[in-house]
PAMARBA-848555 format. One record per residue (C-alpha): residue in one letter; x, y, z. Coordinates in nm, 4 decimals. Each point is the difference from the previous one (the first is absolute). Example, Ala and Ser with C-alpha at 12.3 -4.5 7.8 and 13.67 -1.06 7.14 Angstrom:
<pts>
<pt resn="A" xx="1.2300" yy="-0.4500" zz="0.7800"/>
<pt resn="S" xx="0.1370" yy="0.3440" zz="-0.0660"/>
</pts>
This chain:
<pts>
<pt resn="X" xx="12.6101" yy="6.9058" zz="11.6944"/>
<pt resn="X" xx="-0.2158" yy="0.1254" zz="-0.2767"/>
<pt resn="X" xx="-0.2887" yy="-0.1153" zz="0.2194"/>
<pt resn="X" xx="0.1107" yy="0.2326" zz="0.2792"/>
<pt resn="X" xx="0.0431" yy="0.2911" zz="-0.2039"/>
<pt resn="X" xx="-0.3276" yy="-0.0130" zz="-0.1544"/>
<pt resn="X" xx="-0.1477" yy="-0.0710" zz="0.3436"/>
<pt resn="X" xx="0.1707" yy="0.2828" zz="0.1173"/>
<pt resn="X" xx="-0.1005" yy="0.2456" zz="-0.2552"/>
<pt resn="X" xx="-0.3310" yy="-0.1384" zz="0.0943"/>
<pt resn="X" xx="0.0390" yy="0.1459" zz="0.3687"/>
<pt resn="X" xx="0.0951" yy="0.2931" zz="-0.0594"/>
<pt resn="X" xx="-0.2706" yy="0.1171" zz="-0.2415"/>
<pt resn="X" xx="-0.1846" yy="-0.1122" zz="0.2663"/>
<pt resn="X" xx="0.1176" yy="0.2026" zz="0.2238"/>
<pt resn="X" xx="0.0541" yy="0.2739" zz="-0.1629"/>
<pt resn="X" xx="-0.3839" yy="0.0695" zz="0.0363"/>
<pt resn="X" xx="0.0996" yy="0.1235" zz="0.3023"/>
<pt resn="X" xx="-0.2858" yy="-0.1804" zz="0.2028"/>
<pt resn="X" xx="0.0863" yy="-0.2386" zz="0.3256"/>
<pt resn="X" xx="-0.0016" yy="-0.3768" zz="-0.1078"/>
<pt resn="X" xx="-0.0832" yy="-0.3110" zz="0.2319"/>
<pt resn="X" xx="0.2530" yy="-0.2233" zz="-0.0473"/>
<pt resn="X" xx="-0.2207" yy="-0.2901" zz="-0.0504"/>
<pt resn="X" xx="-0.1318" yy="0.2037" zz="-0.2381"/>
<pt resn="X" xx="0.3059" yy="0.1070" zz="-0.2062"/>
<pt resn="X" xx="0.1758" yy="-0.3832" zz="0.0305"/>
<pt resn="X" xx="-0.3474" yy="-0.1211" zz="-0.1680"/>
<pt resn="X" xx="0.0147" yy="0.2372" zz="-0.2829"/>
<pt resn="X" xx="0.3820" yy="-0.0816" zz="-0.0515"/>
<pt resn="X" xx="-0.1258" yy="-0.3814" zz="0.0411"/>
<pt resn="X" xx="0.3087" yy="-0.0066" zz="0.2240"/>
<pt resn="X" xx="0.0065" yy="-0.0942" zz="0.4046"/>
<pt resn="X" xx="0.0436" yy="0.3374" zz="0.2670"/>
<pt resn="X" xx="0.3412" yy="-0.1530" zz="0.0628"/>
<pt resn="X" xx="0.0893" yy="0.0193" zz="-0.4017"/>
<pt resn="X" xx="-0.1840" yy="0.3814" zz="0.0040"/>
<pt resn="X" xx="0.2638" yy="0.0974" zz="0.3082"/>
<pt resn="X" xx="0.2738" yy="-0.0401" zz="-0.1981"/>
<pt resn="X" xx="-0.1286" yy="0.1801" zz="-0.3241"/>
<pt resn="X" xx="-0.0849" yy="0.2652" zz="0.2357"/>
<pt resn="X" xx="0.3674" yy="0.0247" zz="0.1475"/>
<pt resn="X" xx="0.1356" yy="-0.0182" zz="-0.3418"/>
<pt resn="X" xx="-0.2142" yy="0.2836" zz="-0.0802"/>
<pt resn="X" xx="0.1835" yy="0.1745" zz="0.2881"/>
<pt resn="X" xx="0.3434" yy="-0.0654" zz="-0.1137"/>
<pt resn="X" xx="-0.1095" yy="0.1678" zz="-0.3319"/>
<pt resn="X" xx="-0.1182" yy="0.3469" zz="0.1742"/>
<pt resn="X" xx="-0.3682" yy="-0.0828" zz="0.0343"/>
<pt resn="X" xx="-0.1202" yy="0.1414" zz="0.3455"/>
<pt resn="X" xx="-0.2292" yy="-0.2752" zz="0.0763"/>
<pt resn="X" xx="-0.1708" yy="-0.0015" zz="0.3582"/>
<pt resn="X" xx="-0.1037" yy="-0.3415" zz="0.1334"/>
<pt resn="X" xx="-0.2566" yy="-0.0268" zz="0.3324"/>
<pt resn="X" xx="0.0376" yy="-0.3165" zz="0.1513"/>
<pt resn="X" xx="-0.3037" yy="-0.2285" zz="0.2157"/>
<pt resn="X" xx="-0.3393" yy="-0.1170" zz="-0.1105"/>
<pt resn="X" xx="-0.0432" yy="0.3109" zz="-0.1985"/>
<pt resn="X" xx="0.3024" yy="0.0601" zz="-0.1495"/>
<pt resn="X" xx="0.0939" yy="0.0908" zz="-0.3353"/>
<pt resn="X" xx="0.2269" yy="0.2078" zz="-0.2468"/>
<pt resn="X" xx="-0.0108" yy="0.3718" zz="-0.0807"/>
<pt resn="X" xx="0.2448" yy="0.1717" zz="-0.2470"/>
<pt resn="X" xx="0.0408" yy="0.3743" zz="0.1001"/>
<pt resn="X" xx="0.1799" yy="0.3308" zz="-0.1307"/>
<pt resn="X" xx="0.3526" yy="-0.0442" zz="0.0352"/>
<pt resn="X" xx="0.2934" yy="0.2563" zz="0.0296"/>
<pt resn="X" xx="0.1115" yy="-0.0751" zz="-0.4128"/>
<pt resn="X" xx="-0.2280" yy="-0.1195" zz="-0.2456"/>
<pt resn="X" xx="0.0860" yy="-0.3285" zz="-0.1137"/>
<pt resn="X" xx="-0.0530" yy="-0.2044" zz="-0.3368"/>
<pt resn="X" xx="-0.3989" yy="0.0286" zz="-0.0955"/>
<pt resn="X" xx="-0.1704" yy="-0.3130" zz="-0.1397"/>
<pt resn="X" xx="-0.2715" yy="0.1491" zz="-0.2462"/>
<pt resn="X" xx="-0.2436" yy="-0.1860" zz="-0.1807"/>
<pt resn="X" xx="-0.0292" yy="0.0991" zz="-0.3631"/>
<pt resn="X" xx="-0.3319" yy="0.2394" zz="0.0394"/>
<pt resn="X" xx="0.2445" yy="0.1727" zz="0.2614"/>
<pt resn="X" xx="0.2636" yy="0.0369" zz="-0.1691"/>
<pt resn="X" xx="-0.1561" yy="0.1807" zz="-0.3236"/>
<pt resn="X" xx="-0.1977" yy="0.2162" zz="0.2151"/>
<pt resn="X" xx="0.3335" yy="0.1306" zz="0.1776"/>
<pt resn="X" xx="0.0952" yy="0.0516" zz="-0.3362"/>
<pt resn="X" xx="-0.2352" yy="0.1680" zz="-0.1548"/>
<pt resn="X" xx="-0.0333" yy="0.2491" zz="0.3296"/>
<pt resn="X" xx="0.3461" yy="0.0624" zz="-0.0162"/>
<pt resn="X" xx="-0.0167" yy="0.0623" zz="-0.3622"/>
<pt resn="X" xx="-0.2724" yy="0.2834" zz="0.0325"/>
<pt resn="X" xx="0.2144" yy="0.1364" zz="0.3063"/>
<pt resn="X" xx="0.3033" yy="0.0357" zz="-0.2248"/>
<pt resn="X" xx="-0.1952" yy="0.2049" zz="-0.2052"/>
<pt resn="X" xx="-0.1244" yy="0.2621" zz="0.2745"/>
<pt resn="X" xx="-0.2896" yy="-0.1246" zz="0.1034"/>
<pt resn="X" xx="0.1136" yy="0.0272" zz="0.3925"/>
<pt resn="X" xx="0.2464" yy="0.3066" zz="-0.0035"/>
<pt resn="X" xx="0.3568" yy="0.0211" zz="0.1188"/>
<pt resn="X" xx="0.0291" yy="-0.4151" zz="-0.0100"/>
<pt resn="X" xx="0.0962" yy="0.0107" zz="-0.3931"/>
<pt resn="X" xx="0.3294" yy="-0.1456" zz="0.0412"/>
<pt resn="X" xx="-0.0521" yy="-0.2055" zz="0.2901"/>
<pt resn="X" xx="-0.2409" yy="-0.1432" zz="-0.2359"/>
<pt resn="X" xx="0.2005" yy="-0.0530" zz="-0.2573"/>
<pt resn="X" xx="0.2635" yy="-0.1716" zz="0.2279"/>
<pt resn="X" xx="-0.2607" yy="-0.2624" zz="0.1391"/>
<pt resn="X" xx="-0.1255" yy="-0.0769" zz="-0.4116"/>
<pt resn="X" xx="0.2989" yy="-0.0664" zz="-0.0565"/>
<pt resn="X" xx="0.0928" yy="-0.2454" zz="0.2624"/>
<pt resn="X" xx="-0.4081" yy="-0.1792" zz="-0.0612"/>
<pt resn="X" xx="0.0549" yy="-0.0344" zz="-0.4020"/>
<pt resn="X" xx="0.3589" yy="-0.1755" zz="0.0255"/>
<pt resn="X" xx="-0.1356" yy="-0.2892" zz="0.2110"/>
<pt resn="X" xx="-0.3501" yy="-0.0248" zz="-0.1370"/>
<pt resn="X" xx="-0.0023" yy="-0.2931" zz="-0.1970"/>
<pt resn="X" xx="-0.0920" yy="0.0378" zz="-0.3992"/>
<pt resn="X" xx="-0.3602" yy="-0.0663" zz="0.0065"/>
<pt resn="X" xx="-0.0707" yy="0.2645" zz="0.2691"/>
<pt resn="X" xx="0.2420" yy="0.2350" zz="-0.1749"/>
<pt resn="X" xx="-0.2245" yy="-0.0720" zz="-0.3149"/>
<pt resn="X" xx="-0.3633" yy="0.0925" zz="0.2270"/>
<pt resn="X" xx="0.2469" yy="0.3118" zz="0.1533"/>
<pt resn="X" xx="0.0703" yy="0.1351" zz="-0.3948"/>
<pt resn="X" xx="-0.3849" yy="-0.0228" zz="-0.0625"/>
<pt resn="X" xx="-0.1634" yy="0.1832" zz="0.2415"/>
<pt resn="X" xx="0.2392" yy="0.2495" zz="-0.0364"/>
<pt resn="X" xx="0.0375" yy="0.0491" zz="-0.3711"/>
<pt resn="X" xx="-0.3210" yy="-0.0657" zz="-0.1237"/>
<pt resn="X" xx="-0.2033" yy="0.1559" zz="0.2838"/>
<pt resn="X" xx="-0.0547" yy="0.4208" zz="-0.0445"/>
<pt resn="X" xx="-0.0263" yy="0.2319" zz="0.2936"/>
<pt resn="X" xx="-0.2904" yy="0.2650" zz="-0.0654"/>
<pt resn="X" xx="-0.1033" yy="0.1144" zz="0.3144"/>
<pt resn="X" xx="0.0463" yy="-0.1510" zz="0.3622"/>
<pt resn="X" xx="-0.2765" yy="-0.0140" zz="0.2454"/>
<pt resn="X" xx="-0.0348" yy="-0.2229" zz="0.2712"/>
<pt resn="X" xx="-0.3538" yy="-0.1052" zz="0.0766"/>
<pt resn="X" xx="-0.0851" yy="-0.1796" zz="-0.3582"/>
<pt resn="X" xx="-0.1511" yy="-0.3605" zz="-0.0227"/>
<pt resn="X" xx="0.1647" yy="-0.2405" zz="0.1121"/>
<pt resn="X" xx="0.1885" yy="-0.2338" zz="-0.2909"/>
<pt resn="X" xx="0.1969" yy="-0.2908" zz="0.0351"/>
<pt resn="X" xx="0.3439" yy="0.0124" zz="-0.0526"/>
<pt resn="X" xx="0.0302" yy="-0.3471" zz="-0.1796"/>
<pt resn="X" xx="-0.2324" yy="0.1217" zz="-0.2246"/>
<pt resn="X" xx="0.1632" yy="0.3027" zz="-0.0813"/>
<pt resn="X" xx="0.3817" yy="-0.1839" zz="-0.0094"/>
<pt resn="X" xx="-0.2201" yy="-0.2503" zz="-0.2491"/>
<pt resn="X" xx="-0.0956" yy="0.2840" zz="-0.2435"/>
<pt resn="X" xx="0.2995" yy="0.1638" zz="0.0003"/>
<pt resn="X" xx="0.2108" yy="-0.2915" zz="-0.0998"/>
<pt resn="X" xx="-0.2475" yy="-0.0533" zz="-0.2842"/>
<pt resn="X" xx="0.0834" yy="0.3326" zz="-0.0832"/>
<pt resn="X" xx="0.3742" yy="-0.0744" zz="-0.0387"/>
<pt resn="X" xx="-0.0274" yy="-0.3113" zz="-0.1573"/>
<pt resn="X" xx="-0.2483" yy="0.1029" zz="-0.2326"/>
<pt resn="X" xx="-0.2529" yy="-0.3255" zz="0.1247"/>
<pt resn="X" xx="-0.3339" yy="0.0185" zz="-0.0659"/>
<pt resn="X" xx="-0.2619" yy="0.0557" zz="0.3097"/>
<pt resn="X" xx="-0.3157" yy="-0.1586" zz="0.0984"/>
<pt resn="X" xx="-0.2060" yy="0.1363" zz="0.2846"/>
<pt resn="X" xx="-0.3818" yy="0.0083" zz="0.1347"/>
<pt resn="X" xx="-0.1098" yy="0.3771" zz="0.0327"/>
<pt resn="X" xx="-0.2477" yy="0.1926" zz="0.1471"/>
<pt resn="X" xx="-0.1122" yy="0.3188" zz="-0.1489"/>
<pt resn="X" xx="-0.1918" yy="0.3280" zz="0.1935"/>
<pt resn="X" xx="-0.3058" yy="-0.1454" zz="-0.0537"/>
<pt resn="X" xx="0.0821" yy="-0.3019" zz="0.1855"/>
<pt resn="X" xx="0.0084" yy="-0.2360" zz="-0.3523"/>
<pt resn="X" xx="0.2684" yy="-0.2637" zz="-0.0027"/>
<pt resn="X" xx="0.2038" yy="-0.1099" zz="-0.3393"/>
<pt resn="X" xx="0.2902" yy="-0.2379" zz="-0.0314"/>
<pt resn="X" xx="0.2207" yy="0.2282" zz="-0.2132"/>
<pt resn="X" xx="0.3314" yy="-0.0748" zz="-0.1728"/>
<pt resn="X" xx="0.2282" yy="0.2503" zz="-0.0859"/>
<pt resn="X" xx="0.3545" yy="0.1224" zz="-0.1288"/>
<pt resn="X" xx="0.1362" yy="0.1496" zz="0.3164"/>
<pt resn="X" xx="0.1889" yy="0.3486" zz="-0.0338"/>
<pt resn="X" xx="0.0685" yy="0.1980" zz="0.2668"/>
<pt resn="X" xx="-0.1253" yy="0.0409" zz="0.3864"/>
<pt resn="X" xx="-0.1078" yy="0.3869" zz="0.1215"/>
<pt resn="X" xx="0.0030" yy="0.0848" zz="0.3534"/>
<pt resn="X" xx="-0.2570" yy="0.2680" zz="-0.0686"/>
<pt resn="X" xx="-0.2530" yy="0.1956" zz="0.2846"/>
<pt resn="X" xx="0.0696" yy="-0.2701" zz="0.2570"/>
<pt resn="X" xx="-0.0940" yy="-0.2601" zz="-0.2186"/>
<pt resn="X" xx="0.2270" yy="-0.2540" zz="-0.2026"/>
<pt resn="X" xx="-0.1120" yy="-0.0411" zz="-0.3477"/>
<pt resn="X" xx="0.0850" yy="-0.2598" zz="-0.3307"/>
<pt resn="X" xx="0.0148" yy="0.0980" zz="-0.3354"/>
<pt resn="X" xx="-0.0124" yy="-0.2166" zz="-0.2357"/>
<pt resn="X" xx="-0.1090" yy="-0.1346" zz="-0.3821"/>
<pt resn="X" xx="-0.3147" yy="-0.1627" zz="0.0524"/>
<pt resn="X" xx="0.0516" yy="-0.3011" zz="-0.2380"/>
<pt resn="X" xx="-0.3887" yy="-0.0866" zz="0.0064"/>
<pt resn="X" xx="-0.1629" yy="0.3183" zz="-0.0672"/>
<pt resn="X" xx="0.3128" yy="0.1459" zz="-0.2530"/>
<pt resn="X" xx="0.0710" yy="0.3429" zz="0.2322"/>
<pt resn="X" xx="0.1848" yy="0.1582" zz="0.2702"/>
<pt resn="X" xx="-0.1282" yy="-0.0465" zz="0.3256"/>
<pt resn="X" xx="0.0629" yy="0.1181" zz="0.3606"/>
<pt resn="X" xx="-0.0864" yy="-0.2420" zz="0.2922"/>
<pt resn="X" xx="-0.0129" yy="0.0846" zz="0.3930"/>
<pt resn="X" xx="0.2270" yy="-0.2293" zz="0.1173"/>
<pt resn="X" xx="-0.1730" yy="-0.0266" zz="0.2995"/>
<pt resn="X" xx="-0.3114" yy="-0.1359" zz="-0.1608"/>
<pt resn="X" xx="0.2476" yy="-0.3255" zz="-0.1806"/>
<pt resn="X" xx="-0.0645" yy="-0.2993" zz="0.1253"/>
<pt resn="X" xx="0.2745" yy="-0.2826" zz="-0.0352"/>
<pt resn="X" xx="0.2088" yy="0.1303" zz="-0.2553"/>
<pt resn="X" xx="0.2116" yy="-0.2350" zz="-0.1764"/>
<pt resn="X" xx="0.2375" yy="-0.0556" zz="-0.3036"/>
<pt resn="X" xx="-0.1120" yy="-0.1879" zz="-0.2757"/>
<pt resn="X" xx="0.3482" yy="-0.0644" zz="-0.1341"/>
<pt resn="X" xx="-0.0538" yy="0.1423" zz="-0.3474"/>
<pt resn="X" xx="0.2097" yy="0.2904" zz="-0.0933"/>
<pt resn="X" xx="-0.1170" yy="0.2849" zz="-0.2219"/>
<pt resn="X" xx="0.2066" yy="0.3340" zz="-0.1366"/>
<pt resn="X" xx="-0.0873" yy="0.3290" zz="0.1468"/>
<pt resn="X" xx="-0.2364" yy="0.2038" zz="-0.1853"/>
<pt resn="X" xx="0.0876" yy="0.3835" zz="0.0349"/>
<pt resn="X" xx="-0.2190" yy="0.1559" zz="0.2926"/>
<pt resn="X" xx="-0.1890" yy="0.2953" zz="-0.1782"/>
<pt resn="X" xx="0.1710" yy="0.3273" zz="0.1181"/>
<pt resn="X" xx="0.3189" yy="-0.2346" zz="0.1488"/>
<pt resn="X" xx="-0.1004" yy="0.0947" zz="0.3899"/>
<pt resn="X" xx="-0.1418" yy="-0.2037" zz="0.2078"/>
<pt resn="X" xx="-0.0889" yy="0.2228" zz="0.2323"/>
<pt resn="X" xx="-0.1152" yy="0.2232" zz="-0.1855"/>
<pt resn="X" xx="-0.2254" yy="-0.2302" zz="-0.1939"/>
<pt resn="X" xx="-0.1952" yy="-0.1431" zz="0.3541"/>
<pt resn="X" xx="-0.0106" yy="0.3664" zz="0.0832"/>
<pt resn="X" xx="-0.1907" yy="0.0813" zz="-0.3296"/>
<pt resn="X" xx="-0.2228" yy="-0.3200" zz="0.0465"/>
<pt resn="X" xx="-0.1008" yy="0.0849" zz="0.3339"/>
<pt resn="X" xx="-0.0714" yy="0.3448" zz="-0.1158"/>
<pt resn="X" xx="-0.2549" yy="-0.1497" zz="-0.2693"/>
<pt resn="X" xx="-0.1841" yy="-0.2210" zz="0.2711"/>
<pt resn="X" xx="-0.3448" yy="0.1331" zz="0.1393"/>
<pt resn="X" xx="0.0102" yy="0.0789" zz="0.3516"/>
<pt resn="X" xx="-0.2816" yy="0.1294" zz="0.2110"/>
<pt resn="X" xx="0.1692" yy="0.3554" zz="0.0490"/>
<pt resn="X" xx="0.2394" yy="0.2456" zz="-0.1485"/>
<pt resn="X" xx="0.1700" yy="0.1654" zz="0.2096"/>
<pt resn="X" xx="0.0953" yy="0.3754" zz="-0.0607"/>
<pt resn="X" xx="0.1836" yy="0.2706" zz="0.1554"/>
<pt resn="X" xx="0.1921" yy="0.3277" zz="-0.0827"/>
<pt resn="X" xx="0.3650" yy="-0.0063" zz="0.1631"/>
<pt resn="X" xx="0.1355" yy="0.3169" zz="0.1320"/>
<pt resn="X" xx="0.3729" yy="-0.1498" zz="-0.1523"/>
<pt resn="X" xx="0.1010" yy="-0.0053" zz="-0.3422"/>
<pt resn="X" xx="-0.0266" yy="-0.3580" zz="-0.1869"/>
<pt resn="X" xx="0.3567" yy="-0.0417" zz="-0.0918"/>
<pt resn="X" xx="0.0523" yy="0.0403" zz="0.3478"/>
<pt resn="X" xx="-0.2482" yy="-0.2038" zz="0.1494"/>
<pt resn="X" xx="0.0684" yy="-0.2976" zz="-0.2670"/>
<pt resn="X" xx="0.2765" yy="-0.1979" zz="0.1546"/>
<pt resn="X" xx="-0.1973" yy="-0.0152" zz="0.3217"/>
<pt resn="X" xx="-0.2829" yy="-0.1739" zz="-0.1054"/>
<pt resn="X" xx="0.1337" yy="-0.2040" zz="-0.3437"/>
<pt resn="X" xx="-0.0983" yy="-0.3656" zz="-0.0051"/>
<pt resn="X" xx="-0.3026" yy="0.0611" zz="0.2407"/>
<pt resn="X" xx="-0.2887" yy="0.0503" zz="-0.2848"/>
<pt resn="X" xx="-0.0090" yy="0.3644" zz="0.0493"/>
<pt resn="X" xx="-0.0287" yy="0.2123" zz="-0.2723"/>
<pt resn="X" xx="0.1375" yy="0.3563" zz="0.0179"/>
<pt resn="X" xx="-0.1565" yy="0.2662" zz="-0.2689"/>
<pt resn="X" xx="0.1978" yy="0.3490" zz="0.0063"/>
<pt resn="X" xx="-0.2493" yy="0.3130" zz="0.0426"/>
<pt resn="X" xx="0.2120" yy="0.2594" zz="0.0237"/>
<pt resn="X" xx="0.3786" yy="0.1033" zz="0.1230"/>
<pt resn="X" xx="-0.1113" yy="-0.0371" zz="0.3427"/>
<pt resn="X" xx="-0.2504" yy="-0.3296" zz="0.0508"/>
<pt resn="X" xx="-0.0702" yy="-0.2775" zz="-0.1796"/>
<pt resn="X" xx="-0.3441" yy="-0.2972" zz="0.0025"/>
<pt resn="X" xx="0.0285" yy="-0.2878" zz="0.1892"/>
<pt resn="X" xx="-0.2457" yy="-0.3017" zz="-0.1537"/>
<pt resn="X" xx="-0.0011" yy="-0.3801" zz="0.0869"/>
<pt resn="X" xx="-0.2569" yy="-0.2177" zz="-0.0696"/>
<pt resn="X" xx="-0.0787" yy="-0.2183" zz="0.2978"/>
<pt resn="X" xx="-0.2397" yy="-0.2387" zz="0.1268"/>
<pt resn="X" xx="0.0419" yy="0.1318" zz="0.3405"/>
<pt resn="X" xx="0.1218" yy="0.2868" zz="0.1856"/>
<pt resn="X" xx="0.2856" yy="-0.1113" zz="0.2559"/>
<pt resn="X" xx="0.2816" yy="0.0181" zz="-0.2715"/>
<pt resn="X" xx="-0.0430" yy="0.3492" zz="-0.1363"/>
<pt resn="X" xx="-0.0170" yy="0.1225" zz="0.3306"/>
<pt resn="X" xx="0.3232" yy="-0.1365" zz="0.0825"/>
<pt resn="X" xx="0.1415" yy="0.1468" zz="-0.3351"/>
<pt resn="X" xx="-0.1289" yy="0.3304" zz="0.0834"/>
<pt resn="X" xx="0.1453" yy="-0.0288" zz="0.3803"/>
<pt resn="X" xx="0.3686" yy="-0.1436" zz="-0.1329"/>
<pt resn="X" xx="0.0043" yy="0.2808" zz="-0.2805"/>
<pt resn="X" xx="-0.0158" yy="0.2860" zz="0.2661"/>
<pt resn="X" xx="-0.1486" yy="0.2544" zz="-0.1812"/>
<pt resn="X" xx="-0.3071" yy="0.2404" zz="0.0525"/>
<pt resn="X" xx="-0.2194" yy="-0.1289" zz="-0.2020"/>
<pt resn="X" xx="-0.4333" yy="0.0246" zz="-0.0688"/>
<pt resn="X" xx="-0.2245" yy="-0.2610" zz="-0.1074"/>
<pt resn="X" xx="-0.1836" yy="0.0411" zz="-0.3123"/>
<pt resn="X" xx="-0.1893" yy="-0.3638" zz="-0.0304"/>
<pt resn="X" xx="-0.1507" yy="-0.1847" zz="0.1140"/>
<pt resn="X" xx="-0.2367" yy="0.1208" zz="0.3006"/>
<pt resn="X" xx="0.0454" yy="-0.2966" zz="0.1647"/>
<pt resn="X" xx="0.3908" yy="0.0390" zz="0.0438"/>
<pt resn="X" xx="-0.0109" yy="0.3265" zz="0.1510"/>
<pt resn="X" xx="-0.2766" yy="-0.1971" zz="0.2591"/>
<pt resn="X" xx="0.2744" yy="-0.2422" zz="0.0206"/>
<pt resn="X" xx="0.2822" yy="0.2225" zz="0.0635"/>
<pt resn="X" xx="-0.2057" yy="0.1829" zz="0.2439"/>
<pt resn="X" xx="-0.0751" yy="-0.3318" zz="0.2093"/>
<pt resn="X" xx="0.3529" yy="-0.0712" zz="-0.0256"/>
<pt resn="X" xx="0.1016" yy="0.3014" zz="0.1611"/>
<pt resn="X" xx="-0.1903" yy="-0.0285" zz="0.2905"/>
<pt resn="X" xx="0.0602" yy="-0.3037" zz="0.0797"/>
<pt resn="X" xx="0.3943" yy="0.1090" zz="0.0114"/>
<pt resn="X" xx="-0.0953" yy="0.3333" zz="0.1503"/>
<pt resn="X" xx="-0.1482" yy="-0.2160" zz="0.3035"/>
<pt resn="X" xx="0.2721" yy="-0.2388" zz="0.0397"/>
<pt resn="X" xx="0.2710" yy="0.3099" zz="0.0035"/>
<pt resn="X" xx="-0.1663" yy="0.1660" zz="0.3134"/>
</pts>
């Protein structure tokens, strides 16, 4: 019996790709005959599983949409991503599904078992929201479920690193906290090599992994991490700075563009300076666009070129 339910748990993560299977091929990777796979299948169908079966030479299994949802098998990558998404729902990320949200949690937490609870609690708690922005690197979501449990536990890291100019480091480090900052994810952390606070690009980690050794937290200067990577960033060189005068005042303006590397500098009652320091043009511009605001550039040349280009190009595809 056990045998059969694992098989059978087997199938229907199978199947739940939603792709048509051969049935030679699905009895091979069940190591089972077609005759065995026929009645998995109708067991399946006694469950509430909508399974479709085509019969001859070329027949084969396809699970479709049914009229109720039933049971989902979820492998554990899937399971803490629905969590996590639901999470950042409940919070008003995606408006007017709050509670909904918070239903659907709810229900995903009490049958998690303990050690995905465990990766649930670190992304969430020891991960910080600065801004959101779709369109970032790409980063691997083991990776960043590996760093934030090291943040929790307090576990020493070790990872390979590459810097802007392309140099890579193996680094190891006393983990902190994660920033969602700009469209980029970033670490900071106690570099226990070179004796300082650091902030990595978590895209640019290769292979991060727990050492096992645990450390105590060291206070973060200024106690905000977000904040800090904000200040950090700030200090970088870029190739350009950025800088325009905002017909809006900056008290107004400031909850619209916080956690996106914009600084606002108040001229007067009526406008304020926009700077960012950049290494190229695309995310300013987008800044600018989502703020809403008249606004005129100040610096560089090459922006207002930019903007220019950019406008035309959108001026052609609108007639």
């Amino acid at each position: 019996m056990a045998n059969t339910s694992a098989r059978m748990l087997r199938l229907l993560s199978l199947l739940q790709t939603h792709r048509f299977w051969p049935g030679s091929e699905l009895a091979g990777r069940l190591e089972v005959s077609e005759r065995t796979l026929r009645r998995d299948v109708d067991r399946l169908r006694d469950l509430g599983y909508p399974v479709d079966a085509a019969r001859g030479v070329a027949g084969g299994y396809q699970l479709r949409s049914g009229a109720a949802m039933p049971p989902l098998l979820l492998d554990d990558e899937e399971a803490v991503a629905i969590a996590v998404g639901l999470h950042s729902a409940a919070g008003g990320v995606v408006d007017g599904i709050e509670e909904t949200s918070v239903r659907a949690l709810t229900k995903v937490i009490q049958v998690m078992p303990p050690r995905l609870r465990r990766r649930v609690d670190a992304l969430q708690n020891f991960t910080v929201a600065g801004a959101l922005g779709a369109g970032g690197p790409k980063v691997d979501a083991a990776a960043l479920t590996t760093i934030a449990q090291a943040c929790r536990d307090d576990e020493r890291l070790r990872f390979d690193y590459t810097d802007r100019d392309g140099q890579r480091t193996s680094r190891l480090v006393e983990p902190h906290r994660m920033v969602s900052l700009g469209r980029r994810w970033y670490l900071v952390a106690w570099d226990a090599e070179r004796h300082d606070w650091r902030t990595f690009r978590v895209d640019r980690l290769l292979d991060p992994r727990s050492t096992g050794h645990r450390f105590r937290q060291r206070e973060l200067p200024g106690g905000d991490a977000a904040e800090y990577v904000r200040q950090r960033l700030a200090a970088q060189p870029t190739r350009y700075r950025v800088v325009a005068r905002l017909a809006a005042p900056a008290d107004e303006l400031e909850p619209q563009v916080r956690g996106t590397g914009t600084i606002l500098e108040p001229v007067d009652e009526r406008s304020c300076r926009f700077v960012m320091n950049v290494d190229e043009f695309h995310w300013p511009m987008f800044v600018l666009g989502a703020v809403g605001v008249d606004f005129e550039i100040e610096q560089p040349d090459e922006f207002a070129d930019y903007l220019r280009g950019a406008a035309a190009l959108f001026l052609r595809a609108g007639s």
